[in-house]
DRENTORKOL-3810 file (N, C-alpha, C; in nm, 4 decimals):
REM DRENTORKOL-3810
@n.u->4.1691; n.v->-3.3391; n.w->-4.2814; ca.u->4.3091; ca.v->-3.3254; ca.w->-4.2492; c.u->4.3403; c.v->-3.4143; c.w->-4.1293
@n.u->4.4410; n.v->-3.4914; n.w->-4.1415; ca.u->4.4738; ca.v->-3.6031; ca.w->-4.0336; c.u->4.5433; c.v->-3.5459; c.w->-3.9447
@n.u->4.5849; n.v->-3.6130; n.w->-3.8327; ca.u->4.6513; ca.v->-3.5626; ca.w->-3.6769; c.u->4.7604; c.v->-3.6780; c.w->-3.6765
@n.u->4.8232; n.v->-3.7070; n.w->-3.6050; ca.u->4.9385; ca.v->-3.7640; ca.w->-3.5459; c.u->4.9057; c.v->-3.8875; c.w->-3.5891
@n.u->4.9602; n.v->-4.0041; n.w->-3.6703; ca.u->4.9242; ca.v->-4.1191; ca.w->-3.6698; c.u->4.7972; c.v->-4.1926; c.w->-3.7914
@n.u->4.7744; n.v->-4.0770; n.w->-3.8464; ca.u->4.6812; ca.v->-4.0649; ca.w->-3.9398; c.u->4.5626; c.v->-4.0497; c.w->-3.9114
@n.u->4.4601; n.v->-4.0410; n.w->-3.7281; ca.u->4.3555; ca.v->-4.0082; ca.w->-3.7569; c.u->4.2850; c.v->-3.9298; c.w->-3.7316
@n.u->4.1961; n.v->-3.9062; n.w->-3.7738; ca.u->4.0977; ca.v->-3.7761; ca.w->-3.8118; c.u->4.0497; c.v->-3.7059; c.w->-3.6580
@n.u->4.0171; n.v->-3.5859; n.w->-3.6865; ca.u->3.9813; ca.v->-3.5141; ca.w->-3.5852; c.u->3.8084; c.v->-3.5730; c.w->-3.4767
@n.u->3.7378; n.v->-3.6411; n.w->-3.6141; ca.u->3.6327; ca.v->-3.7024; ca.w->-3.5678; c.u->3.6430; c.v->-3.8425; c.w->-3.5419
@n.u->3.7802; n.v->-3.9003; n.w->-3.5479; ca.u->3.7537; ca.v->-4.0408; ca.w->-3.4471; c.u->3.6725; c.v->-4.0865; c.w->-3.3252
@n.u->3.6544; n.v->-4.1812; n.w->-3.2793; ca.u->3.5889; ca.v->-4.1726; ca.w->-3.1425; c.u->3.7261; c.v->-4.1763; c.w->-3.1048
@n.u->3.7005; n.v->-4.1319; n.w->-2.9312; ca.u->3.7942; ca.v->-4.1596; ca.w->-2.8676; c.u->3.7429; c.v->-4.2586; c.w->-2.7353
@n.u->3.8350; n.v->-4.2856; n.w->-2.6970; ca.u->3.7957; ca.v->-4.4077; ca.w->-2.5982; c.u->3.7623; c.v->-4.3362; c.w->-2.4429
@n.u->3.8189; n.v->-4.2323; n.w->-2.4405; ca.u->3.8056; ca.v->-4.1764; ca.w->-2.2730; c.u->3.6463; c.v->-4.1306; c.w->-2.2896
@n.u->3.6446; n.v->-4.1373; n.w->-2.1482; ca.u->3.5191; ca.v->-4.1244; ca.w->-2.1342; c.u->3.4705; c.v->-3.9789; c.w->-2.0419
@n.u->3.3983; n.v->-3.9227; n.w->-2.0637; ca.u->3.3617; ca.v->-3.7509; ca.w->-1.9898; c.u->3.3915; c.v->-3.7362; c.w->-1.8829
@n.u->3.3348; n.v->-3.8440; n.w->-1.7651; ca.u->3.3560; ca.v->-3.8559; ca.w->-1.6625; c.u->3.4837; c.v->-3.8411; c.w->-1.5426
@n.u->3.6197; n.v->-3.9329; n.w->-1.6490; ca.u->3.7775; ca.v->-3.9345; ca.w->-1.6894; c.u->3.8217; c.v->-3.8353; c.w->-1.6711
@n.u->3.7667; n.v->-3.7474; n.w->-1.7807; ca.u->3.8153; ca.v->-3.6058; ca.w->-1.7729; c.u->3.7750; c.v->-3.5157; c.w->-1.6553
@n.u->3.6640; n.v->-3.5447; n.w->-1.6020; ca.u->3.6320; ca.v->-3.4783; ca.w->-1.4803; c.u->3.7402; c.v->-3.5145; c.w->-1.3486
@n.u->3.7490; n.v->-3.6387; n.w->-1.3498; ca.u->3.8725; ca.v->-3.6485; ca.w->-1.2562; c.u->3.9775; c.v->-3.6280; c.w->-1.2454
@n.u->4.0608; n.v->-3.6145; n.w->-1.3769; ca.u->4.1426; ca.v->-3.5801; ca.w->-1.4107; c.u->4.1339; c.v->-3.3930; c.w->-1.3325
@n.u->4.0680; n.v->-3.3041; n.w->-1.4171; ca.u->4.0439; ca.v->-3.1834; ca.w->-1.3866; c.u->4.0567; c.v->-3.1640; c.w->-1.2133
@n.u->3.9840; n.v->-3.2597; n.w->-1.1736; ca.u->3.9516; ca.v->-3.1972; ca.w->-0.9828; c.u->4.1015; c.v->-3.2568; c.w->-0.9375
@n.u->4.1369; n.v->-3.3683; n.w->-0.9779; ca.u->4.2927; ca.v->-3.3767; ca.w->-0.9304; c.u->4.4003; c.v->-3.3221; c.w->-0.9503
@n.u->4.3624; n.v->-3.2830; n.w->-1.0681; ca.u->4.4477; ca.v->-3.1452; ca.w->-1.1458; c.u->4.4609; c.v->-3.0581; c.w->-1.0143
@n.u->4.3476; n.v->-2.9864; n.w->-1.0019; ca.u->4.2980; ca.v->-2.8538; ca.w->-0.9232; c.u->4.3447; c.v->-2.8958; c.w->-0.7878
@n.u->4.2870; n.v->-2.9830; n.w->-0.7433; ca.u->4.3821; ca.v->-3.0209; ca.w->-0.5956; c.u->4.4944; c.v->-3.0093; c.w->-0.5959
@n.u->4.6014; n.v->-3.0641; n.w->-0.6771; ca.u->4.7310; ca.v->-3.1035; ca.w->-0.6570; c.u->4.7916; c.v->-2.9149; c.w->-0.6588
@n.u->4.6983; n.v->-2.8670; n.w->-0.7318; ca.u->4.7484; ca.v->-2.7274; ca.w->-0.7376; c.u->4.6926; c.v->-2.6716; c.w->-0.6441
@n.u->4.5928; n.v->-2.6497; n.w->-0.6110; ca.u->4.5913; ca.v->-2.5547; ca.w->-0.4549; c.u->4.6691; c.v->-2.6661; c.w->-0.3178
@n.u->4.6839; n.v->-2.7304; n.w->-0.3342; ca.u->4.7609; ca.v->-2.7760; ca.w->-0.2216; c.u->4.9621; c.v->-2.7673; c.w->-0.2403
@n.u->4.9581; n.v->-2.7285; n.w->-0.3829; ca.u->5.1208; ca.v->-2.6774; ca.w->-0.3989; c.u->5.2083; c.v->-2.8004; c.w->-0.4151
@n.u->5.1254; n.v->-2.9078; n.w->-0.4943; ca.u->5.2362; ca.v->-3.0391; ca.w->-0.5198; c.u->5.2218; c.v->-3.0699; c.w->-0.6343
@n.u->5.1580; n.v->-2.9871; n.w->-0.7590; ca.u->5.2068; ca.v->-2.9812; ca.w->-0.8456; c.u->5.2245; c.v->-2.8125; c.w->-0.9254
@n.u->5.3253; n.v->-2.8141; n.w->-1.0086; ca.u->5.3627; ca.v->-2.6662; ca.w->-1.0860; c.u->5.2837; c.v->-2.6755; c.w->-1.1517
@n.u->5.2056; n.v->-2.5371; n.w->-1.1642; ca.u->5.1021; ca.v->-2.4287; ca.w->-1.2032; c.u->5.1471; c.v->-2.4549; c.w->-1.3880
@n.u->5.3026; n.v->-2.4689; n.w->-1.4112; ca.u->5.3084; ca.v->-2.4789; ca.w->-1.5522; c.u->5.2952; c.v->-2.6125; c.w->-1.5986
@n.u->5.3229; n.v->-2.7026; n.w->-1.5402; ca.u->5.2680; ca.v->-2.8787; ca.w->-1.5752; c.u->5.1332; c.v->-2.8858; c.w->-1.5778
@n.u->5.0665; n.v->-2.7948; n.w->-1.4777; ca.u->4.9167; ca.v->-2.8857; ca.w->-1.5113; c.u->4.8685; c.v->-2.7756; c.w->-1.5921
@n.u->4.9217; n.v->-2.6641; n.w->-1.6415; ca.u->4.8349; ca.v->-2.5838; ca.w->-1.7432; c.u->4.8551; c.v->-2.6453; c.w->-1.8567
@n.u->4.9996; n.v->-2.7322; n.w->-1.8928; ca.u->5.0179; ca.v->-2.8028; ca.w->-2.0379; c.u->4.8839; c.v->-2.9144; c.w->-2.0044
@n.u->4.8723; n.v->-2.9548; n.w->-1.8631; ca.u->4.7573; ca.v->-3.1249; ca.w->-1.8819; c.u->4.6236; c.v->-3.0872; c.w->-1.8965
@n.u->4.5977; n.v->-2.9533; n.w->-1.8509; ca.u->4.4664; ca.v->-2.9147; ca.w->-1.8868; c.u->4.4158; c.v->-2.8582; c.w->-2.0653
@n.u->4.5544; n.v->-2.8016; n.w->-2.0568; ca.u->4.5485; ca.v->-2.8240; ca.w->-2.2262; c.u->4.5053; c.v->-2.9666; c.w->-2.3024
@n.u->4.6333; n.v->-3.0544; n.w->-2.2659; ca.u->4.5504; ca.v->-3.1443; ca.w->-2.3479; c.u->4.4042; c.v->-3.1865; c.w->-2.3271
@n.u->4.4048; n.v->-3.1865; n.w->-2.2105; ca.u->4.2663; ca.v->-3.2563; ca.w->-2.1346; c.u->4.1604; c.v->-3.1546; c.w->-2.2543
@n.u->4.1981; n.v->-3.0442; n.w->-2.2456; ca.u->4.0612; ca.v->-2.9503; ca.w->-2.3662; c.u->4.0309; c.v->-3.0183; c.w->-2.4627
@n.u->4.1587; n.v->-3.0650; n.w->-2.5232; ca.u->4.1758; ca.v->-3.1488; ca.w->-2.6494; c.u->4.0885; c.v->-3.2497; c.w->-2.6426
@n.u->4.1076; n.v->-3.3517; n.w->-2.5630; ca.u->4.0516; ca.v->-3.5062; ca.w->-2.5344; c.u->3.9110; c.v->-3.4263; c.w->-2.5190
@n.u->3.8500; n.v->-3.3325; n.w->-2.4602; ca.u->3.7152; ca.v->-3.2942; ca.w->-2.4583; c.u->3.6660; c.v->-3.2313; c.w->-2.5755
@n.u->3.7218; n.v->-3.1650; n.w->-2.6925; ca.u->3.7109; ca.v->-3.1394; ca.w->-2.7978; c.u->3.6382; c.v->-3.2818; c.w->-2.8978
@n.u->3.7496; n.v->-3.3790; n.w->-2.8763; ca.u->3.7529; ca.v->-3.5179; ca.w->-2.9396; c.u->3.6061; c.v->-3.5903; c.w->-2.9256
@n.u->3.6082; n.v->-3.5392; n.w->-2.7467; ca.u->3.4218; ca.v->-3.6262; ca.w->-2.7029; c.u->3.3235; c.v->-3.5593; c.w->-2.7464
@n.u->3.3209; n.v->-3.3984; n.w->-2.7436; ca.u->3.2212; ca.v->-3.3851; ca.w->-2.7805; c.u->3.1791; c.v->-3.3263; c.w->-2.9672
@n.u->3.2775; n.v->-3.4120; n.w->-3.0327; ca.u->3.2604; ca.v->-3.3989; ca.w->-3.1688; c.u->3.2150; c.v->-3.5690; c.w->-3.1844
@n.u->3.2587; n.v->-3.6460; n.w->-3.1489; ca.u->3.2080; ca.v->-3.7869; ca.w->-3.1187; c.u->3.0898; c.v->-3.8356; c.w->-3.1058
@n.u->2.9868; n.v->-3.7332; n.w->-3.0610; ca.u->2.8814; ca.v->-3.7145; ca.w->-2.9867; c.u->2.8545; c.v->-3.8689; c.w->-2.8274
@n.u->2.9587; n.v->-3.8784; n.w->-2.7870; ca.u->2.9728; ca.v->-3.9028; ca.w->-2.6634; c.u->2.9260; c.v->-3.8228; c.w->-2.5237
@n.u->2.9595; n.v->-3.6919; n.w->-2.5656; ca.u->2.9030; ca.v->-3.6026; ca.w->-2.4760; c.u->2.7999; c.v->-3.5507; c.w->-2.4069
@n.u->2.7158; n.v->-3.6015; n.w->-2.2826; ca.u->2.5703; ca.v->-3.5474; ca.w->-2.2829; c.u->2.5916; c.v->-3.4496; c.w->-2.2154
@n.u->2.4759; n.v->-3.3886; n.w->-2.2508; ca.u->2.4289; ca.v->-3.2372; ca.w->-2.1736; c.u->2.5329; c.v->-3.2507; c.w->-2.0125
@n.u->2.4550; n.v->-3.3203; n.w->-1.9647; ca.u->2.5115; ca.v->-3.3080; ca.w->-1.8065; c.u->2.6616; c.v->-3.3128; c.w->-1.7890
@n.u->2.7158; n.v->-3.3578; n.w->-1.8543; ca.u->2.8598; ca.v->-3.4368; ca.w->-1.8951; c.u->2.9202; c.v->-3.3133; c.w->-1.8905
@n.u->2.8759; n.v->-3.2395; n.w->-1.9926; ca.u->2.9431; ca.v->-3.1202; ca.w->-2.0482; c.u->2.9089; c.v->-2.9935; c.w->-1.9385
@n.u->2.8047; n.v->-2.9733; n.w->-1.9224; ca.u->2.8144; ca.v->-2.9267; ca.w->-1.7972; c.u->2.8962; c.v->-2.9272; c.w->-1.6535
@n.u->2.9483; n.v->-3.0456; n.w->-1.6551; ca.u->3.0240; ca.v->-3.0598; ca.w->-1.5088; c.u->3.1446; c.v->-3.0338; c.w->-1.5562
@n.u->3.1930; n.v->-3.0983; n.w->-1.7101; ca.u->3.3095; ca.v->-3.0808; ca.w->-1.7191; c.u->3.3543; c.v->-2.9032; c.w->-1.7281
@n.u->3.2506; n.v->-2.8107; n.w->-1.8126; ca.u->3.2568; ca.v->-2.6858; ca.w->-1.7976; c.u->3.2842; c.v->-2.6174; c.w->-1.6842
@n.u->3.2296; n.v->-2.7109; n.w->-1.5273; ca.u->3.2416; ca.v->-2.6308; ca.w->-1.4163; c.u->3.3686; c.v->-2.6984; c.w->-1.3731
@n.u->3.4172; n.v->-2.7770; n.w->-1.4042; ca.u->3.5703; ca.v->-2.8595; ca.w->-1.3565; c.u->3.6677; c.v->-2.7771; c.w->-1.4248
@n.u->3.6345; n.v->-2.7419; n.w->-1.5580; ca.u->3.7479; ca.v->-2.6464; ca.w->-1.6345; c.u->3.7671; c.v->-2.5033; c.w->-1.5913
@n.u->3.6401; n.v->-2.4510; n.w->-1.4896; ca.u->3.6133; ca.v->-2.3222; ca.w->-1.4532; c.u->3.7186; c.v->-2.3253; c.w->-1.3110
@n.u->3.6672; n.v->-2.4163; n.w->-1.2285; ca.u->3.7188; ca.v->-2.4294; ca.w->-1.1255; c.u->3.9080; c.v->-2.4555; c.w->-1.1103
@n.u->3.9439; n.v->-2.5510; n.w->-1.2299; ca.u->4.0926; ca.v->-2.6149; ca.w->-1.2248; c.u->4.1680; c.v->-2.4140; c.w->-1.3096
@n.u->4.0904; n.v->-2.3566; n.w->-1.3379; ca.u->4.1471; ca.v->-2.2536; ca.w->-1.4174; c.u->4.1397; c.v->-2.1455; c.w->-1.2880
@n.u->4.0530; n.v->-2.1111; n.w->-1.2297; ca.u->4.0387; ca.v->-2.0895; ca.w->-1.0959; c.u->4.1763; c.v->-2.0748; c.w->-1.0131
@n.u->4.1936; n.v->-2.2099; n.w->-0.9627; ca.u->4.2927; ca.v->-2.2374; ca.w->-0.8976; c.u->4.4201; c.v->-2.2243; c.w->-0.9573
@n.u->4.4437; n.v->-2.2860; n.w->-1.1111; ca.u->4.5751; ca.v->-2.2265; ca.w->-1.1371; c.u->4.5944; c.v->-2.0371; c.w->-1.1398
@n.u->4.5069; n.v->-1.9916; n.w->-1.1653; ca.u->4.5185; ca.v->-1.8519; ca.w->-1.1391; c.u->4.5588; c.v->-1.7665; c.w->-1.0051
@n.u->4.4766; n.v->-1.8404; n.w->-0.9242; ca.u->4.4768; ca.v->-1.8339; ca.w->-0.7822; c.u->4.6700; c.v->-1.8585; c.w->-0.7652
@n.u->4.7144; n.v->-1.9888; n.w->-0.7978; ca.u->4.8541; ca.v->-2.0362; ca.w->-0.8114; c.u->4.9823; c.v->-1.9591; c.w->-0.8937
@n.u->4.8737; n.v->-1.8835; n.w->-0.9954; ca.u->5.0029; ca.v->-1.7976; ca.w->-1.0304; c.u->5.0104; c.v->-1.7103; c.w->-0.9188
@n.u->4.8906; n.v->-1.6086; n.w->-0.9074; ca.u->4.9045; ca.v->-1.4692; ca.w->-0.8337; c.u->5.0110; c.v->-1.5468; c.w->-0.7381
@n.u->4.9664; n.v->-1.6337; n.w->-0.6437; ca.u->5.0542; ca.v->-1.6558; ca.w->-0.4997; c.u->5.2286; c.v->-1.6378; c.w->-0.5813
@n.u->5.2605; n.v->-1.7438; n.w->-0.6778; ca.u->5.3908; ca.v->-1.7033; ca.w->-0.7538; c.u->5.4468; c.v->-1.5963; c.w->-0.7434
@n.u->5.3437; n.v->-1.4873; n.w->-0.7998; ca.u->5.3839; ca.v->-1.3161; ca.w->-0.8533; c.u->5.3958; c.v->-1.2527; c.w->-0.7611
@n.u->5.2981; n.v->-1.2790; n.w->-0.6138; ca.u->5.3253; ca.v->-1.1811; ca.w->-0.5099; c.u->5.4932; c.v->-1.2298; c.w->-0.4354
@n.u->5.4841; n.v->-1.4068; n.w->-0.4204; ca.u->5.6203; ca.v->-1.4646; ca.w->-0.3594; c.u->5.7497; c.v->-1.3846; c.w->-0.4792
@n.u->5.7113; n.v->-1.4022; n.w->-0.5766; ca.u->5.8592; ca.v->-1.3449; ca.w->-0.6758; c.u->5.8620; c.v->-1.1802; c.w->-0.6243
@n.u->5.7237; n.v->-1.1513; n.w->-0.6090; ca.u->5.7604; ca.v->-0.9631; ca.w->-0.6011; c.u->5.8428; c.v->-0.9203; c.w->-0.4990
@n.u->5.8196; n.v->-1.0128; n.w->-0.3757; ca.u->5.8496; ca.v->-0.9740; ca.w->-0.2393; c.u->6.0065; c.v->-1.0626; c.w->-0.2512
@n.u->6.0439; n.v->-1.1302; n.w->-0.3000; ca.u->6.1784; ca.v->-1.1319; ca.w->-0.3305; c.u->6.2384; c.v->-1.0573; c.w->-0.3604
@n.u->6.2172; n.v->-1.0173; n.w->-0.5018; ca.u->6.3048; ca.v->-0.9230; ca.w->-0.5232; c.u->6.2899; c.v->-0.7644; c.w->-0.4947
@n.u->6.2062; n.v->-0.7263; n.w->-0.4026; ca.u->6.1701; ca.v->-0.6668; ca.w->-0.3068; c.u->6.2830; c.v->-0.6383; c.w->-0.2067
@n.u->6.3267; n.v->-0.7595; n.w->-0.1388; ca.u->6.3754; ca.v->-0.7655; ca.w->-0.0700; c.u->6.5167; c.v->-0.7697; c.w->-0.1052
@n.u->6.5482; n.v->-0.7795; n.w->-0.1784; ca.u->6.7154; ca.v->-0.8152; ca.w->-0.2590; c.u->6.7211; c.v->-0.6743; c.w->-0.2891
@n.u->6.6354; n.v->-0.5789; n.w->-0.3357; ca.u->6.6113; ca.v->-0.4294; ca.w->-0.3332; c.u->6.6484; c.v->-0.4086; c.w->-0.2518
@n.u->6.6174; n.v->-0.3964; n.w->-0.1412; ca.u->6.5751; ca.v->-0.3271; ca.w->-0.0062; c.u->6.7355; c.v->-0.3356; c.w->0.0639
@n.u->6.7817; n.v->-0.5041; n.w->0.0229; ca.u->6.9195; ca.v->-0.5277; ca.w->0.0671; c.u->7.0320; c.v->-0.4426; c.w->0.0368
@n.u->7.0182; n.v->-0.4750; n.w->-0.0848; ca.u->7.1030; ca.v->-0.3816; ca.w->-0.2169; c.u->7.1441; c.v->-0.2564; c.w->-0.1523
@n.u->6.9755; n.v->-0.1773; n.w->-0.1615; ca.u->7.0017; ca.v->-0.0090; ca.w->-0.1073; c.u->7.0575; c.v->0.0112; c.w->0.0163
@n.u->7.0543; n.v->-0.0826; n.w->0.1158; ca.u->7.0784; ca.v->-0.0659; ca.w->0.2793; c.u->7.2492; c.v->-0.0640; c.w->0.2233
@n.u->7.2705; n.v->-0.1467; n.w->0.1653; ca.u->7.4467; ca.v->-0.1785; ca.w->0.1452; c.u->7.5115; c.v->-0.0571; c.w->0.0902
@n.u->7.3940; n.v->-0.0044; n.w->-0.0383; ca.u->7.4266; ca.v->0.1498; ca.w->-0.1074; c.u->7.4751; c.v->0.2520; c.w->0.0042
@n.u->7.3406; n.v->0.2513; n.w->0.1393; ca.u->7.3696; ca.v->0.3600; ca.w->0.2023; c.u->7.4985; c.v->0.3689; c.w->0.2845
@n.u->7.5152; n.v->0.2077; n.w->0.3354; ca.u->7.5965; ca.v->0.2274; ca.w->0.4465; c.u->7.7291; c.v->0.2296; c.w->0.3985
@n.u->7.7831; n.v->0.2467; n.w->0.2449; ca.u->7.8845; ca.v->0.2783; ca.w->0.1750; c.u->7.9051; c.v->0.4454; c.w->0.0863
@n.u->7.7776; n.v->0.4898; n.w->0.1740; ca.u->7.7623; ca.v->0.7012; ca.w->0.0890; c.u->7.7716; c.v->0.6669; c.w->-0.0308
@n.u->7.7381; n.v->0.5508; n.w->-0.1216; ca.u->7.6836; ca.v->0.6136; ca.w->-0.2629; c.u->7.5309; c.v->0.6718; c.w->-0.2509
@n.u->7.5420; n.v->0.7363; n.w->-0.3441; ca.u->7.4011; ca.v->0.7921; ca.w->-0.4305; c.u->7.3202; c.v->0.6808; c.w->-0.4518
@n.u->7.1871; n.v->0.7142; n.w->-0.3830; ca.u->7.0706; ca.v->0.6555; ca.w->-0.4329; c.u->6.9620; c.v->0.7377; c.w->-0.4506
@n.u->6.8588; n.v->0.7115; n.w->-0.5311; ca.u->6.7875; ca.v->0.7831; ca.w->-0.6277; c.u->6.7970; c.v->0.9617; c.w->-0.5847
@n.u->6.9238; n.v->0.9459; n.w->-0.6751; ca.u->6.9705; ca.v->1.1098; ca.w->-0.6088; c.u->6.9707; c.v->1.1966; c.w->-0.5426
@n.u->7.0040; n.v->1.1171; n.w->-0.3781; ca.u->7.0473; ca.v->1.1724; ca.w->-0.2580; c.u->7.1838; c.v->1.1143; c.w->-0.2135
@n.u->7.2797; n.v->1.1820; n.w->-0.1779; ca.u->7.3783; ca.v->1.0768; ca.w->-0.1519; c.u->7.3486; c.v->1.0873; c.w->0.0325
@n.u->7.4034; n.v->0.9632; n.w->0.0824; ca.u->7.3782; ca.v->0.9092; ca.w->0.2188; c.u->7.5543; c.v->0.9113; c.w->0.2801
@n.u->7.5117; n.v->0.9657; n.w->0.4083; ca.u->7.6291; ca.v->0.9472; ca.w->0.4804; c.u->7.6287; c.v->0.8802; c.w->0.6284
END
């Protein structure tokens, strides 16, 4: 079954293991240092799986190769994880706080909040 352009899943491909390793650690940098979005480089690490799929059906791939790239994919997954949580706690404590606003405004107007009214 062909792919984009007509070719096969077992083409060679031209990148080379190594490529992909750099790719991955620059990936991972740009994300723990917060200059690139957590959702851009999860689509580039996607493909990047792909292009490593491609090498090591190619048999391009040596042992060691695959090994580093395994610990580059461990590590760049790592850090985007690391990059969401920071997200989820910054979004929680927002709207946390837009809460917190909200209710102060509830009280100092005597409506009812979670069924006490305030005076």
């Amino acid at each position: 079954m062909g792919q984009k352009g007509g070719k096969t899943a077992f083409e060679a491909t031209r990148t080379a293991e190594s490529a992909l390793g750099e790719l991955l650690t620059h990936i991972k940098d740009l994300v723990e240092h917060e200059l690139l979005d957590s959702r851009c480089a999860t689509k580039l690490v996607r493909r990047i799986k792909k292009e490593y799929v491609l090498i090591s059906q190619s048999g391009k791939l040596t042992k060691t190769g695959d090994r580093l790239l395994q610990d580059a994919f461990e590590a760049t997954d790592a850090a985007l994880n690391a990059e969401n949580a920071r997200l989820l706690v910054e979004a929680n404590a927002v709207l946390r706080a837009k809460d917190n606003a909200r209710d102060g405004d509830s009280a100092r107007r005597g409506v009812e909040v979670f069924g006490t009214t305030t005076e």
